[in-house]
N, C-alpha and C positions, 0 to 999 in steps of 0.2 A: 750656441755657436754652430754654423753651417760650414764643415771644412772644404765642403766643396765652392764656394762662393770665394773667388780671388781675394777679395780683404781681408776676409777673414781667415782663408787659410796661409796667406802669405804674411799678413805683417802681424804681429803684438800689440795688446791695446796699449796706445797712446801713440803709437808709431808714424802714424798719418795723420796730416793737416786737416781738415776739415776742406771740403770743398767747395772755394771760392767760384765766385765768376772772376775770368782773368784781367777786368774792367773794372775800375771803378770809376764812375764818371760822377763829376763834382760841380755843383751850380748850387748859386746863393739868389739870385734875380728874382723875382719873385715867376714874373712871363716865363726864363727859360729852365726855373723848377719845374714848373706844370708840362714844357716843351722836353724836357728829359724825362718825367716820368712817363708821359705817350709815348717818348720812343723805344724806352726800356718793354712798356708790354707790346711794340708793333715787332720789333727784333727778338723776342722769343724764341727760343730755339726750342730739338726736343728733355734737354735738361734741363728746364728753366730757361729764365733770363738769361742773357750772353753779358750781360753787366750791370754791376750796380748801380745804383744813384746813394749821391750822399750829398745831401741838403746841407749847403754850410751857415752854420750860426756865427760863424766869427769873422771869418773876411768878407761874405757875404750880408752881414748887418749892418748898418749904417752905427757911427758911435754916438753911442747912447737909446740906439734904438734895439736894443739886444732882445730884452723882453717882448717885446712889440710882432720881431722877427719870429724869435720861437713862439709863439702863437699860430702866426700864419704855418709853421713847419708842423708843428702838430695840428695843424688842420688839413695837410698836403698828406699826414701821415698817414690820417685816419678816412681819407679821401675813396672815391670808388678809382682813382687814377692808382692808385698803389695797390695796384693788382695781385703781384708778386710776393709781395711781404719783404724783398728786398731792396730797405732804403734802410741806409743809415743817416746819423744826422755828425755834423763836425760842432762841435762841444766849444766854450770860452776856456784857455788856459784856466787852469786850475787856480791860481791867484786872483783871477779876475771876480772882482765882486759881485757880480753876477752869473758866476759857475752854477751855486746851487737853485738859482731861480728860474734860469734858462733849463740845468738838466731835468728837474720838476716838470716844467711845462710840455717838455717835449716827449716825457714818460706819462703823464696822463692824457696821450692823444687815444684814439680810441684806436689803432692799431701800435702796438710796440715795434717800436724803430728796431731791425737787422741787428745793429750794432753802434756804439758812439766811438766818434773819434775824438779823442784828447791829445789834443795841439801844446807842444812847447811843453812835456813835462822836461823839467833838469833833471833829472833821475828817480830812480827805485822810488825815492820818498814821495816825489810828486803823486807819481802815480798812484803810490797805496793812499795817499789823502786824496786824488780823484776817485778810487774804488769809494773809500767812505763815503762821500760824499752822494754818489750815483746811486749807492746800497740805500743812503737813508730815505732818500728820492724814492724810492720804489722800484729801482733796477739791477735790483743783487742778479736776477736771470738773464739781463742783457749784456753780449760780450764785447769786448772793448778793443778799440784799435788806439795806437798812440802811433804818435809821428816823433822822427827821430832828429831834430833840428837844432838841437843844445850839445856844445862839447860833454855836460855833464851825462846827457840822457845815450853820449854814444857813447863813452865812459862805459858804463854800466847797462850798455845793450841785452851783454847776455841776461844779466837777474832782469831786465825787462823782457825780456823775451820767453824768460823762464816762468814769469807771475801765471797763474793759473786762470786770471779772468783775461788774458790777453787772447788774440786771437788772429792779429795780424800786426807787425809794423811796417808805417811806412816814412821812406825816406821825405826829410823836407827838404830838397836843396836848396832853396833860395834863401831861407833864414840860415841855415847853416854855413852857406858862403858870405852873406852879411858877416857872422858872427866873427869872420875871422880877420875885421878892422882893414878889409881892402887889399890883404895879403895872394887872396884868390881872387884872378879877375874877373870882371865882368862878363868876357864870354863862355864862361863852367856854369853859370846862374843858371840854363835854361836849355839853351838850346845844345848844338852838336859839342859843344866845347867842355858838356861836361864829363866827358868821356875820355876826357887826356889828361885831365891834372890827375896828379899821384893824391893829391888830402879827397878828393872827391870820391875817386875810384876806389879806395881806402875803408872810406865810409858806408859807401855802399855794400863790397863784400863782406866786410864786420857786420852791418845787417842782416844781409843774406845770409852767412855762417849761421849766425845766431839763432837766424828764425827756422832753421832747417835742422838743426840739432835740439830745437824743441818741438820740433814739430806745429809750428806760426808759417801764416802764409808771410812773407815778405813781398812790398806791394811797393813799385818802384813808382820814382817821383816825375814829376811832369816838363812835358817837354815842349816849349814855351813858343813855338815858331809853328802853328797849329796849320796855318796854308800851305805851309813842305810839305807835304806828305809821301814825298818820296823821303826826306830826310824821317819825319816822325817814324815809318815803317824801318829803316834800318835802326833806330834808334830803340825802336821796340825789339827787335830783332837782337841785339847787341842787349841786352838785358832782360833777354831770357834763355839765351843760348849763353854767354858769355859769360854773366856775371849771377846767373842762378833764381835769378826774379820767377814768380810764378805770378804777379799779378801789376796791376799797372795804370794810373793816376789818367785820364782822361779829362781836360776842362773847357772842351771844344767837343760839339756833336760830330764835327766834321772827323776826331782821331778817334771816336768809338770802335770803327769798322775794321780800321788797319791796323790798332791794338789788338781786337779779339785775332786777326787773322795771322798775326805776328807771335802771336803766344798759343795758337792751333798748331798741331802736328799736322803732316801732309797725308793726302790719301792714301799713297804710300809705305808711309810709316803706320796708319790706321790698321790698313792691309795686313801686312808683317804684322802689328803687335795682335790685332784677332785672331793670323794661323797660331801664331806660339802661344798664345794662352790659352787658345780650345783645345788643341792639340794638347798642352801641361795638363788641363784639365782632367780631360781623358787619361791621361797617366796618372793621375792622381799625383800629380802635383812632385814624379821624381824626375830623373833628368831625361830629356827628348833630344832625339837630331835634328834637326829643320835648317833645311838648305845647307848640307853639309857641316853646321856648325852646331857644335853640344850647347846645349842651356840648362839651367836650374834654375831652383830656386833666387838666387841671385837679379838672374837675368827677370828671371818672372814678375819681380816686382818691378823692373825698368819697363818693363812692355803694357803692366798694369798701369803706373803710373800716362804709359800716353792715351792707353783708352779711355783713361778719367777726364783728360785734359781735352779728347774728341767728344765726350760727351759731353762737356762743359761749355761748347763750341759749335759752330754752323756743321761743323764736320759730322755732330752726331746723328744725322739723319744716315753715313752710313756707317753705325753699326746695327745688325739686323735684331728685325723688329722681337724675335725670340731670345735675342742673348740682353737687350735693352731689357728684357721683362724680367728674364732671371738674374742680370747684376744687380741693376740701377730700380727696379720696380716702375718702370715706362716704357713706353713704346712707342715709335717714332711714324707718327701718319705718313709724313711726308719723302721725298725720296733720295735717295744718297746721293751727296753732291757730286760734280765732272770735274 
């Protein structure tokens, strides 16, 4: 342990999420797989990728062509275009007779998928029969995202949020507002309107709760009207300031850019959180003045937390290229954005 290194001297192990890209972008096409993975390595930033890809196997497969699909996905996996190591793939619900043939195929591509997403578990149980199942496959070390889109699966969020191979949930609205027999209407499915109903907004924060008191990223669900992009950016905007999201469902190239930049802190904020924590630093870490306001401990990890999220992000070309080497072990060529 290094206690001068902000995460480690400020949080306990287990305390912090692992650090997602705040994108997750989602394509089943076979053309606009190959057209997301190029853009994932052209958009690079200096932390990596600014976003995922997650190859989908289930709404993206033709029915009956499941198998057929995950071949081509474990060929995209193991591809010179998967540059990054960051693709996950979206998994056939667990019932589906085809769960353990499709996970198989997609774990023997010659690079190992980021992580699988498991669609529609109804609760704790599904999920532990999806772990078996991906364990016997060969991915006991691959980590797992599940989508939250069964009354049973929010039910029982927290012990899903709580399983130890989890690693992010995220919201599904569109089956989730199916599920409740036409009770919620059609304008909460997608687009702005799902931001006013009480069962939606409900849903969501129980997510979010969940996934932050175990320390899962919670990764918010998609927003359906992809040529707004004035609406997509508040909408991204409103669910990460609002309702506590840290990451965010992408199924159009055109919402990658307004996503990442909707879930970045401002230069601003980058500014401020670099003086306070060099500055703690230097104090070792007890309480400082900065701009007439005392901070601790406390504060220290709120200001960590946004350096994380600027590195995560276009933003982190400005933090400087000596404090990039000593946090994050990188350093940033390029130059701090205006």
């Amino acid at each position: 342990m290094n206690p001068t290194l902000p995460r480690e001297a400020l949080f306990e192990a287990g305390e912090l999420a692992l650090a997602l890209p705040v994108c997750d972008h989602y394509s089943g096409v076979e053309a606009r797989m190959k057209k997301s993975l190029d853009l994932q390595a052209e958009m690079a930033g200096p932390g990596g990728p600014l976003f995922d890809v997650t190859l989908d196997n289930e709404d993206g497969a033709p029915v009956g062509g499941e198998l057929e699909h995950a071949h081509l996905i474990a060929e995209l996996l193991g591809s010179a275009a998967n540059r990054h190591g960051r693709v996950g793939v979206r998994l056939l619900a667990v019932d589906h007779p085809r769960f353990a043939d499709v996970a198989a195929t997609v774990l023997q591509a010659a690079k190992t998928p980021a992580y699988l997403m498991i669609p529609k578990p109804r609760g704790l149980a599904d999920l532990q029969q999806a772990v078996a199942r991906v364990d016997a496959a060969g991915g006991a070390a691959v980590p797992l995202h599940a989508l939250i889109e069964t009354h049973g699966a929010l039910r029982e969020v927290d012990a899903l949020a709580a399983h130890p191979r989890i690693e992010s949930l995220s919201f599904g609205l569109m089956d989730f507002v199916s599920a409740h027999r036409g009770a919620i209407p059609q304008s909460a499915m997608g687009g702005a309107g799902q931001f006013d109903h009480p069962l939606v907004v409900r849903a969501k924060l129980e997510i979010a709760a969940a996934c932050h008191a175990w320390a899962k990223t919670p990764s918010h669900c998609v927003f359906t009207e992809f040529k707004d992009t004035q609406a997509l950016q508040a909408a991204a905007q409103m669910a990460c300031q609002l309702l506590g999201y840290t990451r965010m469902w992408s199924i159009h190239p055109s919402q990658i850019r307004p996503i990442v930049e909707a879930f970045s802190p401002t230069v601003a904020e980058l500014d401020q959180a670099l003086e306070i924590i060099t500055a703690a630093q230097a104090a070792q870490w007890a309480p400082i003045r900065h701009a007439d306001t005392l901070h601790d401990r406390a504060s220290y990890r709120y200001f960590w937390h946004v350096i994380e999220r600027a590195h995560r992000s276009a933003l982190g070309a400005g933090i400087p290229a000596d404090l990039q080497s000593a946090w994050f072990g990188t350093a940033s060529a390029g130059p701090a954005p205006t």
